[in-house]
N, C-alpha and C positions, 0 to 999 in steps of 0.2 A: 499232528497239529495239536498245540495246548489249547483246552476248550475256550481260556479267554479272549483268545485271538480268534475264535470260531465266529459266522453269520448262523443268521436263520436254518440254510438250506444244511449247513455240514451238521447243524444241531438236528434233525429230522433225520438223516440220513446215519447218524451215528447211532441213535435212538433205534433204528432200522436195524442194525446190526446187532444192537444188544436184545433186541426181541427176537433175532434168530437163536443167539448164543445161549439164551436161558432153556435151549431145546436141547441141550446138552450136557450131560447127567454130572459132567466132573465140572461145570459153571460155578465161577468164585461168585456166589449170589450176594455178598456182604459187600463186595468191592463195584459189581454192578449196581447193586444201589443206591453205591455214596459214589458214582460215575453219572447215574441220570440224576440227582439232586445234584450236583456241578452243573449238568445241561440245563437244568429249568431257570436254575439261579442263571444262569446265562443267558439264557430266551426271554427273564423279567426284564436283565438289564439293558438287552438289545430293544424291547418297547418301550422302555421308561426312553430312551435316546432316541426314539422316534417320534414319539408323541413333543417332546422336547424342540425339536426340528421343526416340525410340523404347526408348533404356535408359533415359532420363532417367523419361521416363512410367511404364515397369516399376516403376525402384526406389522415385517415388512410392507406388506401389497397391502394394508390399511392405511399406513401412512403414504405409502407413493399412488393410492389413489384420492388423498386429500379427505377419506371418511374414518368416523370415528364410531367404529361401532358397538362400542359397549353403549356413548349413549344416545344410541338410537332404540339399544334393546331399554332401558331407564325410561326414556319417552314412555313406550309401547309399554311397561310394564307399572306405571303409574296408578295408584287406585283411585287416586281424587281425579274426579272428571270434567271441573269448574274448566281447566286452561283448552282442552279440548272441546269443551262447550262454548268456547272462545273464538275458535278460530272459523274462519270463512265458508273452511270445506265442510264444519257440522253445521253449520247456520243454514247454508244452503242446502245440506241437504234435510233439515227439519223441517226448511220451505218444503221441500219436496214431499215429503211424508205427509205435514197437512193434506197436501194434492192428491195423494195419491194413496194414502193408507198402509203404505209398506214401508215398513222401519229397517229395512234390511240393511242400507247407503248408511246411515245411524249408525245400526249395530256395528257393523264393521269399521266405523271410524271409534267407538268408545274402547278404552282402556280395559273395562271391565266386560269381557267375551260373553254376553247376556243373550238366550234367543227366548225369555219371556220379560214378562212388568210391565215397566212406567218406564217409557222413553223419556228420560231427562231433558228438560225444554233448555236455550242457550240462555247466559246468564242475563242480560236483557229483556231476554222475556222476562223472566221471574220477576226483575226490577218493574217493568211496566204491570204485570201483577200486582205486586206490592203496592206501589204507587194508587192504582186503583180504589185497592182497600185502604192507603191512608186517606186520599180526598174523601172518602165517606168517613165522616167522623165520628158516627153511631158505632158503626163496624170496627172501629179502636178501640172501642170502649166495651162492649161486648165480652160475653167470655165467650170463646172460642174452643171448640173442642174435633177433635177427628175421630170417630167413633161408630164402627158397621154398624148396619138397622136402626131401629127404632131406638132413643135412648128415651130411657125411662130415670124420670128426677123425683125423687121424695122429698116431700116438704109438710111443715108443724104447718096446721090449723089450730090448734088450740091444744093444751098442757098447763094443768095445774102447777102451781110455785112449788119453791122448795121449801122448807120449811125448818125452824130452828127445833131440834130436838135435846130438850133439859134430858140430863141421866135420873131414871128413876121414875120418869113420865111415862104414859102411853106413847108409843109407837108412834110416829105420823101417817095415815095412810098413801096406799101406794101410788104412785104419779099416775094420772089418767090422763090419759096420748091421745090424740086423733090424729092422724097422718094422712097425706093424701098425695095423690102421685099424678103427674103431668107426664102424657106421654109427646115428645119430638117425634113424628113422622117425616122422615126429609121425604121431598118435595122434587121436580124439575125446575131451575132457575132458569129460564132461554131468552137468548137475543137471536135473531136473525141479521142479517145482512146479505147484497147482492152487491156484485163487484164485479167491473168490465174484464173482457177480457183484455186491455189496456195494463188493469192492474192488478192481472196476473202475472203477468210479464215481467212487472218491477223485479228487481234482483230479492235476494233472499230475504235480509236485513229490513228492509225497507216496505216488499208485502208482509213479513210478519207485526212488525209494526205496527201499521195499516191496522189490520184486522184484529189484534189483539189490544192497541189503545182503545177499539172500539167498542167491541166486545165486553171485554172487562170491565169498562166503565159503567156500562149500562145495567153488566148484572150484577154489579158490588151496588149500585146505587136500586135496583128491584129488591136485593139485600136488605136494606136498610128502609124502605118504606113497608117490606114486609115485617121488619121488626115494629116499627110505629103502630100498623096493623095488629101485632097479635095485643098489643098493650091498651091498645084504643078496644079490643073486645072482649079485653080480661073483666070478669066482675069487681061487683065493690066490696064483695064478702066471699071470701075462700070456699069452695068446695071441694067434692071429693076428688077432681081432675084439674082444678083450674087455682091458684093463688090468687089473692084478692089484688087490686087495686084500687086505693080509694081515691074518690071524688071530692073536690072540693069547687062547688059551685060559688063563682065569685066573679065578680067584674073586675078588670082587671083597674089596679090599684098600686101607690105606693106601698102597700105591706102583702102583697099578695106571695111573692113566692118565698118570705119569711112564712106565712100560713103554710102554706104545702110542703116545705119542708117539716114545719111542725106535727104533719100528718107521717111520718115516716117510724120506719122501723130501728130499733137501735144498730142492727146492723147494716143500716143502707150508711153508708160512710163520706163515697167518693161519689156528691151528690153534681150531678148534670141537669143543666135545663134546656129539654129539646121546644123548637118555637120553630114559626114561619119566619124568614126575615123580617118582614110587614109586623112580624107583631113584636118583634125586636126593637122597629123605630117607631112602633107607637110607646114601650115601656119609657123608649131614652126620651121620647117628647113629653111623657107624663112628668118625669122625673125634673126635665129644665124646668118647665111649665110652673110646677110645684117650689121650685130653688131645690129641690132635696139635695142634700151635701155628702148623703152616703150610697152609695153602689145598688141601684134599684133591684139588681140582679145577687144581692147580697155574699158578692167577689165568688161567684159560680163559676162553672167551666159554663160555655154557651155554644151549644151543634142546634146546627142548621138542617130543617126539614121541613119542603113544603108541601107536604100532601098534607101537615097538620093544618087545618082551617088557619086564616089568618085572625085575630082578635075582629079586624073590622069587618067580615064578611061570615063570622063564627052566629049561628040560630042560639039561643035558649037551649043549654044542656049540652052544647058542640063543646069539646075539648080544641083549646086554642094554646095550651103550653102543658107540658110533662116534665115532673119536676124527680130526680132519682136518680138512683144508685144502679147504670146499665149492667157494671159486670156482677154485682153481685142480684140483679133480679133477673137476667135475661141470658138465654144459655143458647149456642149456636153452633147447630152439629153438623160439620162438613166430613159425612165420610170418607170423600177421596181427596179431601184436602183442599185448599185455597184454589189450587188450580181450576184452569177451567177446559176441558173437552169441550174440541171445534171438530165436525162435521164438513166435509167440503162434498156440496154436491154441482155437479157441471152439467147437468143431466136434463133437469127439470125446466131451465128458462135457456136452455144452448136455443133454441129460435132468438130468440130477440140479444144473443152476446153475453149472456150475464152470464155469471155465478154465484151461487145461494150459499153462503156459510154460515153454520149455525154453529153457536156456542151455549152451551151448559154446564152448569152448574145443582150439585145435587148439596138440600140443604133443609135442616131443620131448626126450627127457629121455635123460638115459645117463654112465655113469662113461668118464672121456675122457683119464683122468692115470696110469699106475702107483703105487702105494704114497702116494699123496698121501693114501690115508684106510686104516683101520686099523676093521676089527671085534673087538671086546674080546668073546669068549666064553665061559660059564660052563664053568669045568673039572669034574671028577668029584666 
């Protein structure tokens, strides 16, 4: 038989024979040689026509069973996890993980085969997130930073000028610095809430919802009166930990947040006036009241905060408006990010139906600029 016309089994079995024949001391060895390299070249091209076959027959029974699986492996093999984070079956089970603390339902639905991190929330959450932090309008404005531990911000307390140096003169002497540093300690940010066992039940979309419009809102908005907070306790004169903020005692007036601007740093730029509402409609009532023709708020950006005293309800020395530049005096260290970690416990109020979830938020907040912002205080 010619080897080209040969299978598999007559290629082994001929192979078989010539491994007897080399036992044989008159064996042509030069001719069995170039005999099993014919056989091997034989035996390639017998599996190259198998393998051949073999796809051929697959992509037969793909089409006659109506699937297409290349892309179903393109799906599964996807690194962007947005469209997956889309769909019903990771919604629902992100529900489930809040509930229950096991990411595993997650895991095995994401693209990316993870079994540690940050379980990617669906993209609605994230929105309902964001959303949060834009309704706080302080928290837009803010500089925003993600950064482990304690951050630590150095800032001029005081530095001698520069000075013009004639050729031939003495020296100028050397700048004398004082620096001082403000340390961010984040903090626990927490909301609680209790939820029937009713709306538990709700489908996935609609308890996350639920709970995370709530949540969120409350600690972006704990956010932001704790900013108002560190700014209302900052001094009037810089120290070794703390940047100044200065005061400006004044009743409030047609030229008043002209003044307080006036008290600012050259580099506070992108100046804000944070107020009560209430003291928002006393400004615009002063200003008709007066005729004034020009902008009482002298064409400022204007956020809204009421834990600031209102003008009408503000004592002698109460700060009733904040006039300044947030991003560049106020610095806001979210180590694990904007998100916020929810706790689900079913434990503790199951006598009476409910369940207790809690949400947190880890956060450092702190004034980090000198004079970059300005407390306007009611005078006598």
């Amino acid at each position: 038989m010619e080897i080209r016309e040969m299978q598999m089994s007559d290629i082994e079995a001929r192979k078989a024979e010539i491994e007897t024949m080399l036992n044989n001391e008159d064996a042509d060895l030069d001719a069995l040689n170039a005999e099993v390299d014919e056989l091997n070249k034989r035996a390639s091209e017998i599996k190259e026509e198998a393998e051949k076959r073999d796809a051929l027959l697959s992509a037969i029974a793909e089409h006659r069973e109506g699937i297409v699986i290349a892309e179903q492996k393109e799906e599964k093999s996807m690194s962007n996890t947005v469209e997956i984070r889309n769909t019903k079956e990771y919604i629902e089970a992100y529900a489930n993980y809040i509930k229950t603390g096991k990411a595993d339902e997650c895991r095995a639905l994401l693209t990316e085969n993870v079994t540690g991190g940050t379980i990617p929330v669906p993209e609605f959450v994230y929105e309902t997130v964001k959303r949060a932090w834009e309704r706080e309008g302080i928290m837009t404005l803010v500089n925003r930073v993600s950064l482990p531990g304690n951050l630590k911000v150095g800032f001029e307390i005081s530095a001698t000028d520069a000075e013009i140096h004639i050729e031939g003169t003495e020296a100028p002497e050397e700048e004398k610095l004082t620096l001082g540093v403000v340390t961010l300690v984040p903090q626990s940010i927490k909301k609680w809430i209790t939820i029937s066992d009713e709306a538990i039940d709700l489908g996935g979309e609609a308890f996350l919802r639920y709970i995370y419009e709530e949540l969120t809102h409350k600690i972006a908005k704990k956010a932001a009166d704790e900013v108002i907070a560190k700014i209302e306790a900052s001094p009037a004169t810089s120290g070794a930990n703390a940047p100044a903020v200065p005061v400006l005692k004044q009743d409030m007036g047609l030229g008043t947040v002209t003044s307080a601007i006036g008290l600012l740093s050259d580099e506070a730029t992108d100046i804000t006036l944070v107020m009560n509402k209430s003291t928002w409609a006393d400004f615009r009532a002063l200003a008709l009241q007066a005729n004034y023709p020009l902008d009482i708020f002298d064409e400022r950006r204007v956020v809204f905060n009421n834990t600031i005293k209102a003008y009408s309800e503000a004592a002698e020395n109460e700060t009733y408006i904040i006039v300044g530049d947030l991003a560049y005096g106020v610095t806001v260290n979210l180590p694990n990010g904007d998100d916020i970690t929810i706790k689900y416990d079913d434990l503790s109020l199951a006598e009476s139906d409910l369940v207790k979830i809690v949400g947190r938020m880890y956060a450092g907040i702190g004034v980090v600029a000198p004079n970059a912002l300005v407390k306007v205080t009611k005078g006598a």
